[in-house]
C-alpha positions in Angstrom: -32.1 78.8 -72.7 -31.6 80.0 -69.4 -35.0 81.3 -69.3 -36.4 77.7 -69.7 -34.0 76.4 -66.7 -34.2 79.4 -64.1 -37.3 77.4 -62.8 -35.4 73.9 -62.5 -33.1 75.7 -60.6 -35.6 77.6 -58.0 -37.3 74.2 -57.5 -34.3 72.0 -56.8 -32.8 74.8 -54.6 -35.4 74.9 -51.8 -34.1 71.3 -50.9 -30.5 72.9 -49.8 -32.4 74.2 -46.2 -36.4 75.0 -47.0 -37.6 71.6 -47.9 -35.4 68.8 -46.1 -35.3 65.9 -48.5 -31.6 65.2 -47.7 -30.0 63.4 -51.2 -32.5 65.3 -53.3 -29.9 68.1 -53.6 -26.6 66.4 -54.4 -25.1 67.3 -57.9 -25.6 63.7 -58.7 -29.4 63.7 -58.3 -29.3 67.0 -60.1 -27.3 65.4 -63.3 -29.4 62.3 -63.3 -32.6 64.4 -63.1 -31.1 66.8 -65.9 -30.0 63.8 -68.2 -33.2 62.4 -68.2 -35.3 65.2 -69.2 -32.9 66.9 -71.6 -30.6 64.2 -72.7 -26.8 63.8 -73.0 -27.0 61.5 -69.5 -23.7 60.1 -69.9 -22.3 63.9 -69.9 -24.8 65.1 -67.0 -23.3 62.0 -64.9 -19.7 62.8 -65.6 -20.3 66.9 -64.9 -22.6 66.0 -61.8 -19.4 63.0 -60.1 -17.6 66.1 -60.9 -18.6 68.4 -59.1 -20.0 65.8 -56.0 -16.2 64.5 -55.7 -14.8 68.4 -56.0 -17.2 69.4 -52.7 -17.7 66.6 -50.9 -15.3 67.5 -48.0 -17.9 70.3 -47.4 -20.8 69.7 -44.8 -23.5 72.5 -43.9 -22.8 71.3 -40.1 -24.2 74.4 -37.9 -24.2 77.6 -39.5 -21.7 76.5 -42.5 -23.4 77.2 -45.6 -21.3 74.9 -48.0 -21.0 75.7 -51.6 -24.2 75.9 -54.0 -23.6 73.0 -55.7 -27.0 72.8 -57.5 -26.2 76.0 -58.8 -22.9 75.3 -59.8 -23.9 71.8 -61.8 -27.0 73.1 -63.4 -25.3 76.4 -64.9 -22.5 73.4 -66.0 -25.7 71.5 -67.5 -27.2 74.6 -68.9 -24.6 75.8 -70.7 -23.5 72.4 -72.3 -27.1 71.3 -73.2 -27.8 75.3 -74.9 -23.8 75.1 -76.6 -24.2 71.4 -78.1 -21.2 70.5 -76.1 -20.8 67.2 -75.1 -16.9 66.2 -75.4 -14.0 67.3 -73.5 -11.9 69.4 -73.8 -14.7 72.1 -74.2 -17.0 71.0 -71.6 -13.9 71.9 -69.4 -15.6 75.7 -69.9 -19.0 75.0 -68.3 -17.3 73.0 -65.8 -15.5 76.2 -65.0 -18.0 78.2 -65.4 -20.0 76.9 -63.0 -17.6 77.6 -60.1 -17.9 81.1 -59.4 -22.0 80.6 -59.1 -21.4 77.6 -56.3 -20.2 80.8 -54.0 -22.4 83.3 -55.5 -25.0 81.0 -54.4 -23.8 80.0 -51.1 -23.6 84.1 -50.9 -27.0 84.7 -51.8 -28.3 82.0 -48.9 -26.0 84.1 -46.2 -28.3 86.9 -47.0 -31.3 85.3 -47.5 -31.0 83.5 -44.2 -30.3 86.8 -42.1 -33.2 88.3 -44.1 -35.4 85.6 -41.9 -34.5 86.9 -38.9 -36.7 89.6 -39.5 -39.6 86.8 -39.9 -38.5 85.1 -37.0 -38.6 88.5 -34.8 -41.9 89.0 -36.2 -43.2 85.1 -35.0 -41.6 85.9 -31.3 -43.8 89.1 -30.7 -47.2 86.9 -32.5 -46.5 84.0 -29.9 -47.0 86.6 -27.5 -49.8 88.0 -28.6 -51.5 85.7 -30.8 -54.1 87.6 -32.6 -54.1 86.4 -35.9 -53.8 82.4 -35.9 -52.8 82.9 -39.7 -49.4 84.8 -39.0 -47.0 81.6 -38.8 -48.4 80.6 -42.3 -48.0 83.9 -44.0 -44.9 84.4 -42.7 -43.8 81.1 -43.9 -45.2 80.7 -47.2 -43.7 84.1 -47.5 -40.0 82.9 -47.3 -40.7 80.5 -49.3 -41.9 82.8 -52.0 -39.1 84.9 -51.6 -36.6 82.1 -51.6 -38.1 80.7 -55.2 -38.2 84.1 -56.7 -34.7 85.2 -55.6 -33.6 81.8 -56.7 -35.0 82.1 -59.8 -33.3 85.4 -60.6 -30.2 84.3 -59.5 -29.9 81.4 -62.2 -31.1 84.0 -64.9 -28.6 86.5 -64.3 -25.7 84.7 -63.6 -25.9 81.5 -65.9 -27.1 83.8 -68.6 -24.2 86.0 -67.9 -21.5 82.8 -67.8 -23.2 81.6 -71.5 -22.6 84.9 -73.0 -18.7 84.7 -71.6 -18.6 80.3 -72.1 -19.6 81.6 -75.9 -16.6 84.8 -76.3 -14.5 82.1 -74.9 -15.5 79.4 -77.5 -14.9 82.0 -80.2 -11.4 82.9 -79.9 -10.1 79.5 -78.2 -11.6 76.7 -79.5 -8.1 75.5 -81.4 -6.4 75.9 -78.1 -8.4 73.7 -76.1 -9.1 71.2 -78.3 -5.6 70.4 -78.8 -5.5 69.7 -75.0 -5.1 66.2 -73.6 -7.8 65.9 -71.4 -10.2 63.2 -70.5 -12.6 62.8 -67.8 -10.2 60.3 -65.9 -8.0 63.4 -65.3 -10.7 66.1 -64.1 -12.0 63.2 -61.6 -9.0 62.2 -60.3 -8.6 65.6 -60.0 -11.9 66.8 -58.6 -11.6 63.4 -55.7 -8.9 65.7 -53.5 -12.2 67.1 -52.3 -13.0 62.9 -50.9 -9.3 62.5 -49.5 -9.9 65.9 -47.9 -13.1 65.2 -46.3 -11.0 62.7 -44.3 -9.5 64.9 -42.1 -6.1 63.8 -41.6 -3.3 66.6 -41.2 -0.3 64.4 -43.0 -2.7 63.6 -45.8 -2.9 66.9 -46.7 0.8 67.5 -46.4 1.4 64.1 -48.9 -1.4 65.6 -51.3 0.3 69.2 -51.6 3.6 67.4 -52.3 2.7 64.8 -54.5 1.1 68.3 -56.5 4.3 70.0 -56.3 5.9 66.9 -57.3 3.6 66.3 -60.5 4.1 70.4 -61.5 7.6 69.8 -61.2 7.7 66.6 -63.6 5.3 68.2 -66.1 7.7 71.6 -66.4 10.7 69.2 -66.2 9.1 67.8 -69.3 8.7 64.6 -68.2 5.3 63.2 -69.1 
């Protein structure tokens, strides 16, 4: 499975920062993409609004590398499509699952990018000495390389990783979560504190962590 997607995933990553193609990489291009190649699209769109609504307070504005949220969505798609899992409340696994690789993947950029510095030391000392007119393009196609292939390992390890745990998990507590109430109406509403974040405002954030303190109170209390 994940052997058959690593590729999907080295591709769509180089349009976080190496190929600038600004919506290409947005979880719901990824899940539209995904749902029409492999099917299930009506559960690709609700794991890709998902994640979109969950991030979308986060901008790569300067040096900010925001979440990997390609990598996060397509280990989401990878392991539902592979599983056969297309209802909630299991999908709530993937969905999980594909948190930790969002920062895993933003981690794996961090280094990537302060691996380029060594490229971009070498392109200072060419444009002094420009001997070889060939250097900027080897240097660059060999980032590029790099970027694909590191990507692609990446995806392998960890998704293949968080299918073998998504799986253990399925084994042992598939009676518990399916007796859970959950619908996607509740994981969006949910996942959209990321939108009412995004907006910046200090007492929205204060009404948004009491109106959660609130709800946890009510639902001990018993009350819905």
């Amino acid at each position: 499975m994940v052997r058959r997607r690593r590729f999907f995933f080295a591709l769509l990553s180089q349009f976080r920062f190496s190929v600038s193609l600004g919506l290409l990489e947005r979880p719901l291009v990824v899940g539209l993409l995904w749902g029409v190649f492999f099917g299930q699209l009506e559960t690709s769109l609700f794991i890709a609004v998902f994640y979109e609504l969950l991030w979308l307070d986060f901008i790569p504005v300067g040096t900010f590398i925001p979440p990997n949220m390609i990598a996060a969505c397509l280990t989401a798609l990878a392991i539902s499509n592979y599983l056969g899992l297309n209802s909630l409340p299991l999908l709530a696994l993937p969905l999980a699952a594909g948190l930790p690789m969002a920062w895993l993947g933003a981690k794996l950029e961090r280094v990537m990018r302060d691996r380029l510095n060594r490229s971009y030391t070498k392109v200072l000392l060419w444009s002094r000495k420009p001997l070889d007119a060939n250097v900027p393009g080897r240097l660059l196609l060999g980032s590029l390389a790099g970027k694909v292939l590191a990507s692609w390992l990446f995806f392998l390890v960890g998704a293949g990783a968080l299918t073998l745990l998504t799986k253990f998990a399925l084994r042992h507590y598939t009676p518990f979560l399916a007796s859970l109430n959950l619908s996607w109406a509740y994981l969006l509403i949910a996942a959209s504190v990321g939108g009412l974040l995004a907006l910046r405002l200090r007492s929205l954030y204060v009404a948004i962590a009491a109106g959660a303190v609130a709800l946890g109170i009510l639902r001990f209390l018993g009350m819905f």
